[in-house]
PASEBA-1860 file (N, C-alpha, C; in nm, 3 decimals):
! residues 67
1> XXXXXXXX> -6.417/-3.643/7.658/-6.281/-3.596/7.665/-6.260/-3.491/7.557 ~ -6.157/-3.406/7.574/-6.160/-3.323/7.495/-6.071/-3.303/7.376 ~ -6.048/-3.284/7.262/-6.017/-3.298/7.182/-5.852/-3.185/7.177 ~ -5.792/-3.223/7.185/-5.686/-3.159/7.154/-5.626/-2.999/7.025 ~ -5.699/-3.050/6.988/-5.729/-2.935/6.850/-5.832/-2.814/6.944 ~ -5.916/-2.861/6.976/-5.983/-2.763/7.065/-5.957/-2.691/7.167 ~ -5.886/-2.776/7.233/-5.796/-2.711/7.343/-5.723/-2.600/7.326 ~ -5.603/-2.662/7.225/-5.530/-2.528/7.163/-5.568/-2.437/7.102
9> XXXXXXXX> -5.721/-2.413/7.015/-5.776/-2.327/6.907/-5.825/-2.249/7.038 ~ -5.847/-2.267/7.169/-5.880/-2.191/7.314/-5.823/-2.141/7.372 ~ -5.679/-2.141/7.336/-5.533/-2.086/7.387/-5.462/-2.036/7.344 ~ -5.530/-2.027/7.216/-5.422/-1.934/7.146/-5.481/-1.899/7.037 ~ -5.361/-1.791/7.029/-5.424/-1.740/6.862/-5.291/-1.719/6.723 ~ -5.296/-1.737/6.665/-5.199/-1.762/6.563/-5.231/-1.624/6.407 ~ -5.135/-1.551/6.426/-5.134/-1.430/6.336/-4.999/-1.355/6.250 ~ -5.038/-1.334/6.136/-4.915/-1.275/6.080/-4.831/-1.196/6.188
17> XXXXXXXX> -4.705/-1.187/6.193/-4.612/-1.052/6.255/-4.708/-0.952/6.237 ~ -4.663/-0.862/6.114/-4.761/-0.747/6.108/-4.866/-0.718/6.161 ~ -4.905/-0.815/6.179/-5.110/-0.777/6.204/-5.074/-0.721/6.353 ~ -5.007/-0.729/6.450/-4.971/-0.680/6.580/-4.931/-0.555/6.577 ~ -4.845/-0.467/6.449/-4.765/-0.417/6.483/-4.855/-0.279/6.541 ~ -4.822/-0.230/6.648/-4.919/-0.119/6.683/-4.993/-0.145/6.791 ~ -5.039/-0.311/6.803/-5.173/-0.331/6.904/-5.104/-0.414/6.984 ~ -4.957/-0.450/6.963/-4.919/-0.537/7.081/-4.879/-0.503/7.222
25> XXXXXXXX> -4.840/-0.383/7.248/-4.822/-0.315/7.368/-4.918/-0.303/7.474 ~ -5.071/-0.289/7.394/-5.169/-0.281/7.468/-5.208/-0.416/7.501 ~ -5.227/-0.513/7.410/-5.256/-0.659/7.442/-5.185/-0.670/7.533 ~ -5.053/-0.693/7.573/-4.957/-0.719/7.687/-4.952/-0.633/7.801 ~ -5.046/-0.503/7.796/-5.088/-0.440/7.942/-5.214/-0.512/7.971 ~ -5.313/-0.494/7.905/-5.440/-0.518/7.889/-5.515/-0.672/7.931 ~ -5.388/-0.755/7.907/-5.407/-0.925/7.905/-5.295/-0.994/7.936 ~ -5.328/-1.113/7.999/-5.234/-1.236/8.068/-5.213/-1.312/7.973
33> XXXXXXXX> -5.168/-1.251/7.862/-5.110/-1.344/7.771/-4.958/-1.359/7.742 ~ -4.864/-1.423/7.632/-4.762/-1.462/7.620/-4.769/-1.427/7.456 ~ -4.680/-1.286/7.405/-4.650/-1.362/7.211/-4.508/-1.400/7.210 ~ -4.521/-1.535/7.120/-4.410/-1.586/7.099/-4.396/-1.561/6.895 ~ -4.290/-1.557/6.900/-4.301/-1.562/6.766/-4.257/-1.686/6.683 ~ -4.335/-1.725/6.557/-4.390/-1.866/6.507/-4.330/-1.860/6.356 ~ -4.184/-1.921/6.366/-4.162/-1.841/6.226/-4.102/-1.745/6.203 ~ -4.063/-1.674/6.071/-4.043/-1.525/6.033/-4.136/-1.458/6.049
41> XXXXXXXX> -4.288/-1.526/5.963/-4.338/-1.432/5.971/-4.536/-1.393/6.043 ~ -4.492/-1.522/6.115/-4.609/-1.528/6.224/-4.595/-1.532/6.359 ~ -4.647/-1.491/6.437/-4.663/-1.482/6.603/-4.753/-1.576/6.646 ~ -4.742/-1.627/6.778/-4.837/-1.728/6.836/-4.894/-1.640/6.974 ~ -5.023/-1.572/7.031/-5.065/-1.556/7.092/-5.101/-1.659/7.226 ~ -5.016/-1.663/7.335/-5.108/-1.803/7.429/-5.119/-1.752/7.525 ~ -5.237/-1.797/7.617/-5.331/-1.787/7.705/-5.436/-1.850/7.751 ~ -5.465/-1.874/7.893/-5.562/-1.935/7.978/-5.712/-1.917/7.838
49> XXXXXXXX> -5.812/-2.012/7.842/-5.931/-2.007/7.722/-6.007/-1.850/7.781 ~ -5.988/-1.762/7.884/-6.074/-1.690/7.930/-5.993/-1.527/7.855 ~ -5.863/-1.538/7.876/-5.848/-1.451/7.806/-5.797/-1.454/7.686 ~ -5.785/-1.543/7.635/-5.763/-1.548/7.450/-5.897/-1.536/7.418 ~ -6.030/-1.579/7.494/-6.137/-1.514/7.422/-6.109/-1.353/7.445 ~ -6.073/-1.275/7.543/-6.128/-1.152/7.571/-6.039/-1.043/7.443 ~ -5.871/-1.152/7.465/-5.768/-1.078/7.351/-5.855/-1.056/7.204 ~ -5.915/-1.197/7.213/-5.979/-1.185/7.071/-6.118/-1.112/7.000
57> XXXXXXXX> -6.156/-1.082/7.151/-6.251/-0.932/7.127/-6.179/-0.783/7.079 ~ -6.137/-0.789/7.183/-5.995/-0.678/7.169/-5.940/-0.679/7.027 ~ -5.886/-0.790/6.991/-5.873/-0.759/6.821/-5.956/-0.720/6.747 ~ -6.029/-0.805/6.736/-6.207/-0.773/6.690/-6.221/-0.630/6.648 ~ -6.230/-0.569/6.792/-6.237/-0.456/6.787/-6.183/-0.373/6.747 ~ -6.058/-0.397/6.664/-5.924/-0.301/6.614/-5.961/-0.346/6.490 ~ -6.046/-0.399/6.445/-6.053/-0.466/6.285/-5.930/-0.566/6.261 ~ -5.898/-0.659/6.368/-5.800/-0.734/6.312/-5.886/-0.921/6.337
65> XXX> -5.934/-0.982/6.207/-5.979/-1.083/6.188/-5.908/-1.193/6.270 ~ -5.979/-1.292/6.357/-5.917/-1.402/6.410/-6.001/-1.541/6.382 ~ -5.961/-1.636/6.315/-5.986/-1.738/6.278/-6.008/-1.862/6.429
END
């Protein structure tokens, strides 16, 4: 069975506000995801495990670190 912590660390991604500012327009053409915002000053990224991996290339690739 699967662990709950895992599940969600597959669905999402969790990031300062800032770190988006600039790359979120394209994430939200680009991907079937949802940002909600978590806080003042963090956003919650969620999505199916197939494309929160792909979002999180996509960051990757902008130099923005995802844990």
């Amino acid at each position: 069975m699967s662990d709950a912590s895992q599940l969600r660390d597959s669905t999402q991604i969790v990031l300062r506000r800032e770190t988006l500012d600039g790359v979120e327009p394209q994430l939200d053409d680009e991907f079937m995801v949802s940002v909600f915002s978590d806080g003042e000053d963090r956003c919650r990224i969620v999505g199916s495990p197939v494309e929160i991996k792909a979002a999180s290339a996509f960051l990757a690739r902008r130099g923005i670190t995802v844990r």
